[in-house]
C-alpha positions in Angstrom: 4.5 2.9 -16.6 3.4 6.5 -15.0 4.9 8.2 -11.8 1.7 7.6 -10.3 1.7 3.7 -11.1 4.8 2.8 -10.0 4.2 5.1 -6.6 1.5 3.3 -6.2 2.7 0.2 -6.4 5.7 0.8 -4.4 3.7 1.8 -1.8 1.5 -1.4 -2.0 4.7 -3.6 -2.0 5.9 -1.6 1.0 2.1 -2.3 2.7 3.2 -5.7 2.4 6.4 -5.5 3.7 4.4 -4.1 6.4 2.3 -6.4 7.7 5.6 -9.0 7.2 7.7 -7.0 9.8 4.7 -6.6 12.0 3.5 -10.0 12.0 7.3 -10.7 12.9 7.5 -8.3 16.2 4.2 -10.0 17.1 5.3 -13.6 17.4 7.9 -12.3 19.4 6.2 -10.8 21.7 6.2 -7.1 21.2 2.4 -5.8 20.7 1.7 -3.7 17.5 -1.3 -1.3 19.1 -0.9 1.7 16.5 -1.1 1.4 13.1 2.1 1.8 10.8 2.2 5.1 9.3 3.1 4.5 5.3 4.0 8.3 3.7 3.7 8.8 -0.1 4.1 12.0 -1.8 2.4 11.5 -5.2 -1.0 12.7 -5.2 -2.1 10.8 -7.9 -1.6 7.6 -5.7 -3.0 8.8 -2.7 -6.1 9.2 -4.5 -5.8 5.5 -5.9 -5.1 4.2 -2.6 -8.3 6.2 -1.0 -10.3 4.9 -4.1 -10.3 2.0 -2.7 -11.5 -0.1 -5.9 -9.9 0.6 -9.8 -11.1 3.2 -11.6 -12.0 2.9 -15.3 -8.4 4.6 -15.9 -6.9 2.3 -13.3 -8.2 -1.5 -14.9 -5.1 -2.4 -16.8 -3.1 -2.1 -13.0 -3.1 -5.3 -11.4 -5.9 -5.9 -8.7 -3.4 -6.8 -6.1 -2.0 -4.2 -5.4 -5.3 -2.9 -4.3 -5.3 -4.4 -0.9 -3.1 -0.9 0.1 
């Protein structure tokens, strides 16, 4: 697996993590008005993530972790 893939996934499984922990404060009863702020420093994942939809390079990764 490259750098790039497992940053990206990382960040994907920390996008779900996410929406978990927010969902959470929600039910009880603290509002979530701003959006959660995920940082990743490898470039090559930042593009993926912005891509928004595999690449021909990026077809082999699996399509869930798209949803970042």
């Amino acid at each position: 697996m490259s750098s790039t893939e497992a940053e990206f996934t990382a960040a994907a499984e920390a996008g779900k993590y996410i929406l978990y922990v927010r969902s959470n404060l929600e039910q009880i009863g603290i509002p979530q008005e701003l959006a959660t702020i995920l940082h990743e420093d490898n470039r090559g994942a930042l593009l993926m993530a912005n891509a928004q939809k595999p690449t021909k390079r990026t077809r082999h990764m699996d399509v869930k972790h798209f949803k970042l």
